[in-house]
N, C-alpha and C positions, 0 to 999 in steps of 0.2 A: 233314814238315809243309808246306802250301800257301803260299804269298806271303799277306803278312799287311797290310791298309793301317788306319792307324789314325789319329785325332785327337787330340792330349793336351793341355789348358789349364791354364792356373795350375797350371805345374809337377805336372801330375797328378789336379790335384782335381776336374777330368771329362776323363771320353773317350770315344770312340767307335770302335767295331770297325767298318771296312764292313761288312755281311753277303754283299755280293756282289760282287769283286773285279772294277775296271775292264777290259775287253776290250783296252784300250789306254789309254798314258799318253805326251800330249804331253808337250814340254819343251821349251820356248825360251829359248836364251841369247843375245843378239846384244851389240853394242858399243856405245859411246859414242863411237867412234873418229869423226873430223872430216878430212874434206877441205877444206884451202885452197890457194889460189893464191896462190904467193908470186913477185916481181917475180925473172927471172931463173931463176928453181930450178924453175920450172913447178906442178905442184899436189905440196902434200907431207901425208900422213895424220897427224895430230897421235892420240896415243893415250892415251884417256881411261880414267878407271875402269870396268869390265864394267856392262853392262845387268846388273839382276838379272832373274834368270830367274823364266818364268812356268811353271805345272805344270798341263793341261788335262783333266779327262774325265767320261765320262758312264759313271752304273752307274744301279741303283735300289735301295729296300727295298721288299721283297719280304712281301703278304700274311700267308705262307706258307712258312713252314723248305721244301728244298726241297734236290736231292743239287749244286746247284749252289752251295748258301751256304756261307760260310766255316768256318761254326760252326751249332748249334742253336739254340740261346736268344737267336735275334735280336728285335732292339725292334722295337714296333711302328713301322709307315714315318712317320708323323706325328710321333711323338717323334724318330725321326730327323733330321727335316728339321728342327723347332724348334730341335733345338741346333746344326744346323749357322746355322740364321740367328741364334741367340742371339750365337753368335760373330760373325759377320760384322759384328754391329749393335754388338757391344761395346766396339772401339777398342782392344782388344788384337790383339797377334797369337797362333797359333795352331802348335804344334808337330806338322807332317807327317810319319809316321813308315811306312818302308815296311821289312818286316822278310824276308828270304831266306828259302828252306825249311833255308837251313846255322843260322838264326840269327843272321845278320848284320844289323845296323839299317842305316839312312839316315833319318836326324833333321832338318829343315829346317824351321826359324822361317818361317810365312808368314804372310799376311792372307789371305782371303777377297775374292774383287774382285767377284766375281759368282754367283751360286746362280740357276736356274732346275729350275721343276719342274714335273710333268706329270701326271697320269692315265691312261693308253692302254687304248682297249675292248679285253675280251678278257681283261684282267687286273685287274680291280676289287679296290681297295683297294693296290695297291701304285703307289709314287710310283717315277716315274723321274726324274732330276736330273741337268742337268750342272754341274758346279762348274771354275772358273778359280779359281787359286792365287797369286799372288806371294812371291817370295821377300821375307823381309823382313831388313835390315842391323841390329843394335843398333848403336848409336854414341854419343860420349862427348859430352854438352853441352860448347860452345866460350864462353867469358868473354872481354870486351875489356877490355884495361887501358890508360889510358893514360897517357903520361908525360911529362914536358918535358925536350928536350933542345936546349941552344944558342937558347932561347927559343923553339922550336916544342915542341906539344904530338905525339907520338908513336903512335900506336895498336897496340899488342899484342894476336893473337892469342892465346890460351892454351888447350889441350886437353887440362888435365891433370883436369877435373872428372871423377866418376863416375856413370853411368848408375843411378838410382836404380832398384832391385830392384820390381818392380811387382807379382812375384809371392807368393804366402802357399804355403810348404811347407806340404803336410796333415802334423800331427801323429797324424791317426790314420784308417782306412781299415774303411768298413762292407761286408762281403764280401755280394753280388749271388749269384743263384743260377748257375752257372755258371763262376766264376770259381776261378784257382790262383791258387797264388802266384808261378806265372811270369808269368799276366799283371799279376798284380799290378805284379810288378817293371818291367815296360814300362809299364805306369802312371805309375807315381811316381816311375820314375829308380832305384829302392832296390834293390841284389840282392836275390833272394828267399832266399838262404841269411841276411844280416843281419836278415830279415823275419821269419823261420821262429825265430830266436837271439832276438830281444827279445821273442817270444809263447811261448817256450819250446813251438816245434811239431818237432817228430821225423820223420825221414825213417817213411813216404810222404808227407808234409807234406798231410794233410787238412784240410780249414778249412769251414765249414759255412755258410751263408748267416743274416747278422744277427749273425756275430762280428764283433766289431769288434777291430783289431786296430792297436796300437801302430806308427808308422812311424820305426823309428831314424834 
């Protein structure tokens, strides 16, 4: 199987396959590391937390299925684009997923920093777009407390709060023309053999379009 790139939001409950796999994929990762000049010691690099990294490239969607596309039953290029700025405009972030011809994933929380997109004569009807990626950090809300001690007032840091869940797990998943139940499982996070067990589906695990189908 080919290199697979894809978009997965609220835990699943859209995605999107590229149909046409980047020719190239930047990656930048740089520092937050600081140079100062200290009296005596000369300049010394103080070392900060990582940059998070940015992920760059340009592909399009394509008129037209084509022996260059990932798959057949690719969406139209305008519905394409729509959800990729549906996301970008939403204030969530957005799960980048790039999957090996072994089967190996690469999952990375990002935002959307930037979408542009194009027409080029010659090919009417298909959009060309490049997109910029950020990586994006979850992190734990911080509370100040504070306290008296010896007649001053004290301020505490505390980070033991938790990240409230923003996402809604689909309880149940409407099968598309095209789709298995492995991509399913790249979807939703759910192995496809727990998938195929709660719909009571049987190895060659067929599934039809407009099943709806239970997500354990």
């Amino acid at each position: 199987m080919p290199v697979e790139f894809w978009f997965t939001y609220n835990n699943g409950a859209e995605s999107l396959w590229l149909p046409v796999n980047p020719s190239e994929l930047k990656v930048t990762a740089g520092s937050a590391n600081e140079t100062v000049t200290v009296q005596k010691l000369g300049q010394v690099t103080v070392i900060q937390d990582p940059v998070l990294k940015t992920y760059e490239f340009s592909s399009h969607f394509p008129q037209h299925y084509g022996p260059y596309c990932a798959y057949k039953d690719i969406p139209p290029p305008k519905k394409g684009i729509d959800q990729l700025e549906s996301w970008k405009f939403s204030g969530f972030p957005v799960q980048f997923v790039i999957i090996n011809p072994e089967g190996q994933k690469l999952t990375v929380a990002v935002t959307i920093e930037s979408l542009s997109y194009r027409e080029i004569a010659g090919d009417i009807g298909s959009i060309y777009y490049d997109l910029s990626l950020r990586e994006f950090k979850y992190t734990k809300p911080r509370t100040i407390e504070t306290k008296e001690e010896n007649g001053q007032k004290v301020a505490e840091i505390s980070s033991k709060g938790q990240r409230p869940n923003q996402t809604v797990k689909p309880k149940s998943y409407t099968v598309k023309k095209g789709d298995t139940l492995w991509a399913i499982d790249r979807m939703v996070g759910v192995p496809y053999e727990n998938i195929a067990a709660a719909n009571g589906i049987k190895p060659p695990y067929t599934i039809y379009p407009n099943q709806v189908l239970v997500i354990p």
